[in-house]
C-alpha positions as CSV (number, residue, x, y, z in Angstrom):
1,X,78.5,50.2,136.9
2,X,77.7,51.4,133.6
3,X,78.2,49.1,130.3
4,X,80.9,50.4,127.6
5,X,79.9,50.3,124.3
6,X,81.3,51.0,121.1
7,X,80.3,52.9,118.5
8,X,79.3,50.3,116.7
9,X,77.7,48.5,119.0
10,X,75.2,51.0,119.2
11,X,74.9,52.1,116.0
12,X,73.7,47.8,115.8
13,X,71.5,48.7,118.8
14,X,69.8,51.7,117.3
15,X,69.2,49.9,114.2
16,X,68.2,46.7,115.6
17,X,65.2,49.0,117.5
18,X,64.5,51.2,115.0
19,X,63.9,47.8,112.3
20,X,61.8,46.2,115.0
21,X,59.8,48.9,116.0
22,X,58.7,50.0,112.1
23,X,58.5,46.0,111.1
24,X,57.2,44.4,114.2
25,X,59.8,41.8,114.3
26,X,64.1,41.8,114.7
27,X,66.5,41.7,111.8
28,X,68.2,39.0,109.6
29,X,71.8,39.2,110.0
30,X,71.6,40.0,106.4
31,X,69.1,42.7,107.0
32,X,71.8,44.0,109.5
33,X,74.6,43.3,107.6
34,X,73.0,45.7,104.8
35,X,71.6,48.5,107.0
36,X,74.9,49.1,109.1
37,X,77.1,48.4,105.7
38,X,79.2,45.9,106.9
39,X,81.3,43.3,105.3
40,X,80.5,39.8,106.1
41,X,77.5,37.8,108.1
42,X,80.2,36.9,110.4
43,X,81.2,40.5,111.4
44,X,77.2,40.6,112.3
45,X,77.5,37.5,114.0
46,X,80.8,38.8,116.4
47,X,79.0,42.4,117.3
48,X,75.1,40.1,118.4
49,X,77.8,38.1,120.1
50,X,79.3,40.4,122.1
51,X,76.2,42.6,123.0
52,X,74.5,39.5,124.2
53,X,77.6,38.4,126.6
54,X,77.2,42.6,127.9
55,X,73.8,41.3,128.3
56,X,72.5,44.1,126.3
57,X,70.4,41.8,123.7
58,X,69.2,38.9,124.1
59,X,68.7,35.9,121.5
60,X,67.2,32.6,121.2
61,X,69.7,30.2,119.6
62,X,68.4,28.3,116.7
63,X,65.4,30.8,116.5
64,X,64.8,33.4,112.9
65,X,64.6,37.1,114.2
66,X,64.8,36.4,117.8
67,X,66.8,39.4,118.5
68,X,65.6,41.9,121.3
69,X,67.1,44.9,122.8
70,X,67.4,44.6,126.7
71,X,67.1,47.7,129.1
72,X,71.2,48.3,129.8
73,X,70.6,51.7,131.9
74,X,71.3,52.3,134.5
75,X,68.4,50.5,137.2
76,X,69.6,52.3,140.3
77,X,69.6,55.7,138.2
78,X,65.9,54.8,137.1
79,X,64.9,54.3,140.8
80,X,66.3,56.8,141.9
81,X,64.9,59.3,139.9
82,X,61.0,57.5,140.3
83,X,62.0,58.4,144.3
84,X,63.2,62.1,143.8
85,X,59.9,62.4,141.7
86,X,57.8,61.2,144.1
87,X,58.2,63.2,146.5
88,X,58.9,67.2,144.8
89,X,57.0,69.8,143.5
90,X,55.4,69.6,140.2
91,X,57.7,72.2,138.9
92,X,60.4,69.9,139.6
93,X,59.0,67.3,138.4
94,X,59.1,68.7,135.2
95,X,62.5,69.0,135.8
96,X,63.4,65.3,136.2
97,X,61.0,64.0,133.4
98,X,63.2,66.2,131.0
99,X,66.4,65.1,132.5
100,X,65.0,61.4,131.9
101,X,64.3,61.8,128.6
102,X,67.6,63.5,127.6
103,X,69.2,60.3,129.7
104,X,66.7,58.1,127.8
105,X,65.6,56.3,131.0
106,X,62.0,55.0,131.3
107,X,60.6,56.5,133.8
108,X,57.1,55.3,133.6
109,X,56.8,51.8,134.9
């Protein structure tokens, strides 16, 4: 079953990776607050709240910049691709890597 999500909620996924990735560590809810131009710490605090009940991000209570994106695709779609790819031609392998990476699935572990 795949996991709804709002606009916004992704927009505070995207930027939420996108911080960590180029700073080597999450967000402040301030630091959120600023980049996704919202109105209060709190509104911060609802949307980190209701990604992490999804179970799309995961945070350690009490802990500064403990926020970290979890893999939400699909797992049976991922495995079932790595299964396809195993055993086709290399021309349709192609295929399937391009179709993972347009899906954004990781594909390589």
């Amino acid at each position: 079953m795949a996991i709804k999500l709002t606009k916004k909620q992704l927009a505070v996924l995207n930027f939420l990776e996108d911080f960590t990735e180029e700073n080597g560590y999450s967000p402040s809810y301030r630091e959120l607050q600023a980049g996704l131009g919202l109105s209060s710490v709190s509104a911060v605090a609802e949307h980190i709240d209701n990604l992490v009940s999804k179970g799309v991000l995961k945070k350690v209570p009490g802990a500064a910049r403990s926020l970290e994106v979890l893999d939400y695709k699909h797992e049976k779609t991922v495995e079932l691709f790595k299964i396809k790819m195993a055993e086709c031609s290399e021309e349709d392998r192609k295929v399937l890597e391009k179709a993972g990476d347009i899906l954004g699935l990781d594909l390589e572990n």
